[in-house]
C-alpha positions in Angstrom: -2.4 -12.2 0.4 -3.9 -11.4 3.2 -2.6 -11.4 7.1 -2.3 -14.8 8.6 -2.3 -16.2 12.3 0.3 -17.5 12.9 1.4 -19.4 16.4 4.4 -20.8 18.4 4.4 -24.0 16.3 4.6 -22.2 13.2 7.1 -19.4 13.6 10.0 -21.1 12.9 8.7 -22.5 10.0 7.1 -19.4 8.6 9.9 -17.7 8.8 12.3 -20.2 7.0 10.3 -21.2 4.6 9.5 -17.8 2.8 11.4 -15.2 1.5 10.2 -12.2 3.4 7.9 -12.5 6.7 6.6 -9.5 8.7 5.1 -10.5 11.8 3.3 -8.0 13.9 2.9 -8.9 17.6 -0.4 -7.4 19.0 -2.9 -8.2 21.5 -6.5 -7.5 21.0 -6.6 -5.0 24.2 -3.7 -3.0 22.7 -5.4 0.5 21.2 -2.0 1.1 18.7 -2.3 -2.6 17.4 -6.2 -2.5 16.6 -5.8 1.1 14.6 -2.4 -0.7 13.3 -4.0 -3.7 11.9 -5.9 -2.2 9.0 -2.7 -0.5 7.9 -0.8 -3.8 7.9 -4.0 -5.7 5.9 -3.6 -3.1 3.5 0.1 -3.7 2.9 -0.6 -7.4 2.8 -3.2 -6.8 -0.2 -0.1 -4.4 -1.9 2.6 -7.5 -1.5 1.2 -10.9 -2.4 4.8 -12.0 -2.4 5.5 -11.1 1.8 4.2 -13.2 4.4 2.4 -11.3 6.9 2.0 -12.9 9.8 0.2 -11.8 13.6 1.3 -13.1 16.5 -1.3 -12.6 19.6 0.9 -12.2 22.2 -2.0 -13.1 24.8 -3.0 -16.4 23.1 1.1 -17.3 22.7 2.3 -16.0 25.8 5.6 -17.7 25.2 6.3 -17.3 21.7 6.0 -13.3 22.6 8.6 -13.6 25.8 10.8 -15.4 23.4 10.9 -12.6 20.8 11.6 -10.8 23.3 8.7 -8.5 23.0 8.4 -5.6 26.2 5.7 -3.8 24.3 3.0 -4.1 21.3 2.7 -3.7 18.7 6.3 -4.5 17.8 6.9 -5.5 13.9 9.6 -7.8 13.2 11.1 -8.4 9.3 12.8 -11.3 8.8 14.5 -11.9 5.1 15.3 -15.2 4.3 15.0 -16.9 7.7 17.5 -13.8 8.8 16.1 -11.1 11.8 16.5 -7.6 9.9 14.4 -5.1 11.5 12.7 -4.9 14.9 10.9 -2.0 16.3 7.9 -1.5 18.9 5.0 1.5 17.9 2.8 1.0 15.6 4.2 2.8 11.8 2.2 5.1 9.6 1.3 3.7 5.9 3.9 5.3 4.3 6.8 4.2 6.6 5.3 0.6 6.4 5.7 0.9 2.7 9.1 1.7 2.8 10.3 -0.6 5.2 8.5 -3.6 3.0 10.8 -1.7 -0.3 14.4 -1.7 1.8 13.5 -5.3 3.4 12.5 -6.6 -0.3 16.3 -4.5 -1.4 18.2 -5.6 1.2 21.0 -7.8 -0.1 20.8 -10.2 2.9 23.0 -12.9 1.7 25.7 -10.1 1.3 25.0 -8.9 4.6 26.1 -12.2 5.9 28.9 -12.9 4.2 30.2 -9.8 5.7 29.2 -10.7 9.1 31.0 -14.2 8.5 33.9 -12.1 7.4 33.9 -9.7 10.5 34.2 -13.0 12.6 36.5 -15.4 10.8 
């Protein structure tokens, strides 16, 4: 699967309504987000079964001040609707790889359940 556009409109959605979304918030002046994007369209090709989703912080200006996003790229994973990792720089094949194997192991429903726990 390859990377997909993705806008205000759709975040929400995108992100509830798939298992595991990546989105990758960039803007087409950014040097680290252009030499990142052909690292993230790889790992799109290597996990049909993740969404991978760019958000173009110029074009959706409010989208990216809602994600809270100071500086690009910034990758956010989100399993199951859920926010689980969230880090600006732009991440070397290898390290992209894993995190796609830990988000695709991480027992989120578990991790909630616990966080329930913790606040009951």
């Amino acid at each position: 699967m390859a990377t997909k556009d993705i806008t205000a409109e759709e975040f929400n959605t995108t992100i509830n309504d798939n298992e595991i979304v990546l989105v990758d918030f960039w803007a087409s002046w950014c040097g680290p987000c252009r030499a990142f994007a052909p690292t993230y369209s790889a790992s799109s090709e290597k996990h049909p079964d993740v969404v991978y989703a760019k958000v173009d912080t110029e074009a959706e200006q409010q989208l990216a001040a809602a994600a809270d996003i100071r500086s690009i790229p910034t990758l956010m994973a989100f399993k199951k609707g859920k926010l689980v990792f969230n880090q600006a720089g732009a991440l070397p094949p290898a390290a992209l790889e894993d995190l796609v194997q830990k988000v695709k192991e991480f027992d989120i429903d578990a991790a909630v359940a616990a966080q329930d726990d913790s606040q009951g």
